[in-house]
N, C-alpha and C positions, 0 to 999 in steps of 0.2 A: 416356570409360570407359577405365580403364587396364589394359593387358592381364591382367592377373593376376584381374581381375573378368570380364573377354569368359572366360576360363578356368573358372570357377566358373562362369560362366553356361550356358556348353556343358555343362558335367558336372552341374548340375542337372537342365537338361534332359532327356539323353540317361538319366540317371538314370530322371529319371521317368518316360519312354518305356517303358524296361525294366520297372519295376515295373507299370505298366500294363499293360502285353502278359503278367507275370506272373499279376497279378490276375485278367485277364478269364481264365486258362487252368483259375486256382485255380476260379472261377466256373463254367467249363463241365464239370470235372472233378465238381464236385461231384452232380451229377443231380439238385438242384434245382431246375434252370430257371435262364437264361442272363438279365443285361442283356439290356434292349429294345434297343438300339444295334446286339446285334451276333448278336442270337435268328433275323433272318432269313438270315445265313449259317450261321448255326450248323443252323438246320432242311431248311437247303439240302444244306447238306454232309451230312449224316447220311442224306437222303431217297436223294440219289445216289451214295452213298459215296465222294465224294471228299474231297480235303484240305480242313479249315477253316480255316487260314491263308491256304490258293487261295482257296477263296470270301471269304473277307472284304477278299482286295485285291481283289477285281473289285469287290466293295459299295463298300468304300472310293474302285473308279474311277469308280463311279457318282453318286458322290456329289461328287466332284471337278468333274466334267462337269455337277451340278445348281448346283453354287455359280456354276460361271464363265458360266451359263446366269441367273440370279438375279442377279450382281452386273452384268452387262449391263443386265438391264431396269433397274434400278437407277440406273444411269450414264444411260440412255437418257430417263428421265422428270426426271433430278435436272433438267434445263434447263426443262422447262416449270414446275417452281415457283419461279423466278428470274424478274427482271423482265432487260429484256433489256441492260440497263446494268450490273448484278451478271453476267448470262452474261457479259457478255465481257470483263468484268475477271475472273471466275474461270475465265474455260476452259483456259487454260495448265493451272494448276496441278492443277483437276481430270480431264483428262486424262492429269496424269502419276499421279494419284492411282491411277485403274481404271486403269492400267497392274501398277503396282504390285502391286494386290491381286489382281489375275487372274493376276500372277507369284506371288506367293503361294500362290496356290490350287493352280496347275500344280505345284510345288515338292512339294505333298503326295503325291504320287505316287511319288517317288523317297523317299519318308519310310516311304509306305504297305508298298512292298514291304519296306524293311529293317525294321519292326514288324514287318510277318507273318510274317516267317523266325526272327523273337525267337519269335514265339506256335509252330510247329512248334516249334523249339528244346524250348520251354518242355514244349510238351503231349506231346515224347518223353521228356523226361526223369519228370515227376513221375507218377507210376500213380495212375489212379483210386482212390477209397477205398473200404473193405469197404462191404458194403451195411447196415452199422451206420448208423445215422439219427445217432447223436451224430460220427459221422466224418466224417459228410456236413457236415452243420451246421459241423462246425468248418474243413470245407474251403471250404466258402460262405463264414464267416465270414473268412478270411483270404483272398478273394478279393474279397470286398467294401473291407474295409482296404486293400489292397495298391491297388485300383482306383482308391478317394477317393484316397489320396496321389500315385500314380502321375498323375494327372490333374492334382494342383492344381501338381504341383511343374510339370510340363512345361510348363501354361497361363500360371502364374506366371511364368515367362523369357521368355514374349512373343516367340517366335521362329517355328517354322511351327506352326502346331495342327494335330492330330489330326483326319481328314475326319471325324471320329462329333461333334467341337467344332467344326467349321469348317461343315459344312452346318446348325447348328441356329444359328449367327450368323448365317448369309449368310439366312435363310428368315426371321429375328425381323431383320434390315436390311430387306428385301425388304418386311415386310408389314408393320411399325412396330410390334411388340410386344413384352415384356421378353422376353428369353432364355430364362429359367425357365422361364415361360409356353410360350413354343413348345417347349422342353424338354420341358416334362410331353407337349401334343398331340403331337412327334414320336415320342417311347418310346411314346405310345398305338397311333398309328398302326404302327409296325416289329412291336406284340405282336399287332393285329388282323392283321398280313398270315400274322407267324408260326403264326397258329393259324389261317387258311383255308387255308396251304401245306401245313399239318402234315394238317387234315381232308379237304384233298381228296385229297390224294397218297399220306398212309399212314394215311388213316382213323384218327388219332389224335394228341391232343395231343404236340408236339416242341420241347423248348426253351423251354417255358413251364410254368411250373409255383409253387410256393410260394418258391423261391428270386427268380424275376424282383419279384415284389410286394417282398421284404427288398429285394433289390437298387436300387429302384428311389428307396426310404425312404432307406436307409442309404447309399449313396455319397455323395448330395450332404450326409448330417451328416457325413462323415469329412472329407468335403472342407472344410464350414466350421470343424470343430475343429482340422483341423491348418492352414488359413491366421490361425486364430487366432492358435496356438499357435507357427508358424513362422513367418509368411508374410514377414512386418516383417524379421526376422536375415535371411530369404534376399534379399531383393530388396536388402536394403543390402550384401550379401556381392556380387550378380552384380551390383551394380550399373544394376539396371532402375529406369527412370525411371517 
């Protein structure tokens, strides 16, 4: 890869990071109801009024600490479905392998805080919208777009994922099931927690709402119409294999 591509590749990246941490602000801004991903710091922080940037890097450490806990058992079982002639011509390699990805995993942490200081940033600067319904809507809506892109650009350069993309790989590695698949079951699970945090605490729905169901439709079509639409010119631009 020749540096002027590692160059593109960073600034896609870091790109989409940004626009991501935009989106999900445009997202909570709106009073629709949050993505499932990031509804139970969102219900968290609002119940204890504290910062939702804070809360969501401690979800985000949480999630860090479930991946490197998953890819262990992971690593730990790969041997027994190996005959013992394949273990020990591939132990080298697969050790350096879970080295690796548990570096990776740890990595997201120092990723985690610099997002969340993007998403304060973010949620200081833009003001809520009037309690006009079509304001709302178009703030959801440009929260949902901003998210799909923000996502697919960053996921596309292949460099450290996002813990809200890294804990739903490591859980669909872990348990041998398509992505999507656990995709949908983990957004189920984050919106059931959201809404028994919300009824026991303040006796009423938080962070879930008509926005979370669009949200939930509509980010992964943004995300397949723009790697249609882009994906191929970026990957030749940053040069990802």
């Amino acid at each position: 890869m020749t540096k002027n591509k590692t160059i593109m590749r960073v600034i896609f990246y870091v790109a989409g990071l940004l626009v991501l941490a935009l989106g999900i602000i445009l997202n909570t801004k709106s009073g629709l109801g949050v993505s499932p991903i990031i509804s139970v710091s969102y219900s968290i922080s609002t119940i204890l009024n504290i910062n939702f940037g804070n809360m969501t890097f401690v979800l985000y450490g949480i999630f860090v600490v479930l991946e490197v806990i998953l890819h262990i058992i992971k690593y730990v079982r790969m041997p027994k479905k190996m005959s013992k002639q394949d273990n020990e011509a591939l132990e080298p390699a697969i050790h350096k392998s879970i080295y690796l990805v548990i570096l990776m995993d740890i990595l997201q942490l120092p990723l985690s805080l610099v997002f969340t200081r993007f998403m304060n940033l973010f949620s200081a600067w833009i003001p809520a919208p009037s309690e006009n319904v079509i304001a709302q809507f178009a703030c959801l809506l440009g929260g949902i777009i901003f998210t799909g892109i923000g996502a697919a650009m960053s996921l596309n350069m292949r460099i450290i994922p996002n813990p809200g993309d890294g804990i739903v790989q490591a859980i669909a590695d872990c348990i041998g099931k398509p992505v999507g698949f656990t995709k949908n079951c983990f957004d189920l699970f984050n919106i059931c927690i959201t809404i028994g945090v919300g009824l026991i605490f303040a006796h009423r729905l938080i962070g879930v709402g008509i926005g979370t169901v669009i949200a939930v439709l509509g980010v992964g079509r943004v995300i397949a119409l723009f790697n249609h639409m882009f994906m191929d010119k970026m990957i030749a631009a940053a040069g990802v294999e």
